[in-house]
C-alpha positions in Angstrom: -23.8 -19.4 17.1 -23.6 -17.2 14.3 -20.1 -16.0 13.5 -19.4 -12.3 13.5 -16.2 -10.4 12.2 -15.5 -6.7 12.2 -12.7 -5.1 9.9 -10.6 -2.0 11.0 -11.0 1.6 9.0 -8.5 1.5 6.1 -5.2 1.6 6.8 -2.6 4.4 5.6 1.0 4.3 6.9 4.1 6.5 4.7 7.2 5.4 3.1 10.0 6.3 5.2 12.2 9.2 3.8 15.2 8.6 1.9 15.6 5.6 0.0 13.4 2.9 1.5 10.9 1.0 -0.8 9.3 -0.8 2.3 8.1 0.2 5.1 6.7 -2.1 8.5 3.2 -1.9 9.0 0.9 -3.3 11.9 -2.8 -3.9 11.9 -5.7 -3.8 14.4 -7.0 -6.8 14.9 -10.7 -7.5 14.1 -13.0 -8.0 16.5 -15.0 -11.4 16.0 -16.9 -14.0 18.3 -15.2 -16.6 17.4 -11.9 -18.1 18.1 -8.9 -15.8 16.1 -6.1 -18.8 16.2 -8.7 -21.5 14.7 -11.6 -20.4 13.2 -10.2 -17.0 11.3 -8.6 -17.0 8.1 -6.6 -14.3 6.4 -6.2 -13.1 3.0 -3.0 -12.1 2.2 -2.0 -15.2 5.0 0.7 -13.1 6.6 -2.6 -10.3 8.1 -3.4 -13.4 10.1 0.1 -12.5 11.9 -1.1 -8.5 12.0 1.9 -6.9 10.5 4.0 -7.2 7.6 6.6 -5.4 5.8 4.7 -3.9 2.5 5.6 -2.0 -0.3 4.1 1.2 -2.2 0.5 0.6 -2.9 -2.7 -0.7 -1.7 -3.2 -4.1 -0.4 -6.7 -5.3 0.1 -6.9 -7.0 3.4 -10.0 -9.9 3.8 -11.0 -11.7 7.3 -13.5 -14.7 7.5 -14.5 -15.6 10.6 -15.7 -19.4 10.1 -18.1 -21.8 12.3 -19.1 -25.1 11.3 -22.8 -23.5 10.0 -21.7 -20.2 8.4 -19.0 -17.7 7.8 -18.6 -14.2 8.4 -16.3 -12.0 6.7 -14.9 -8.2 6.6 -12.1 -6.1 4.7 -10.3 -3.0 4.4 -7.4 -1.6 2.7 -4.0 -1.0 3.6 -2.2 2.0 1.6 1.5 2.1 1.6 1.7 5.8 0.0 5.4 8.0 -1.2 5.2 11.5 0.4 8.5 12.3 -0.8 8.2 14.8 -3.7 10.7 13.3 -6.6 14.0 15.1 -7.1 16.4 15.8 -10.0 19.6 15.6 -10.0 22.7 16.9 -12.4 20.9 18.7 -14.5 22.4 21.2 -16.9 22.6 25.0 -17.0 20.0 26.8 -19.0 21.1 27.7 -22.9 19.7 28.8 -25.7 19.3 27.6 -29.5 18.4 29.7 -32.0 17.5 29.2 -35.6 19.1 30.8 -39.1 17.2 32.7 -41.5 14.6 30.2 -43.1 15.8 27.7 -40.2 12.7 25.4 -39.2 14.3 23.2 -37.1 17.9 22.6 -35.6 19.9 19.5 -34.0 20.6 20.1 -30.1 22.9 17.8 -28.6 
């Protein structure tokens, strides 16, 4: 029997708001002919488990579906992205500097 394995669409799940820099993400599992508990192996090892706590970024998820002839195999990509828009905090009022006479350049602390 030829082995056969079939990858998910990409994956794209959002930071939490506030100040998390994880966030807990769960997977389909692929569909395959052959037997998922001994005869599939994972790349990162924890997809094998189908979920994992990831951080910001992309993580490129393999599967390979094995038989004792040949070997199948499938990926896709999980994106862990920061919708937050950054903020700033304390800044200072506006002022203004101005230059003397024949002034090129001034010191602004």
């Amino acid at each position: 029997m030829e082995p056969y394995i079939y990858c998910p669409p990409d994956v794209v799940r959002d930071l939490p708001a506030g100040d998390a820099s994880t966030t807990f993400v769960r997977i389909p599992q692929p569909k395959t002919n052959v037997n998922w508990y001994t005869n599939v192996k994972a790349t990162p090892s924890w997809a094998k488990e189908l979920e994992a706590e990831l951080g910001l970024g992309k993580t490129l998820v393999t599967f390979q579906a094995l038989s004792p002839a040949s070997s199948d195999s499938c990926s896709f990509t999980v994106h862990v992205r920061d919708t937050v828009p950054p903020r700033v905090y304390n800044c200072p009022s506006d002022f203004n500097v101005y230059l003397d006479d024949g002034q090129v350049k001034r010191q602004v602390n």
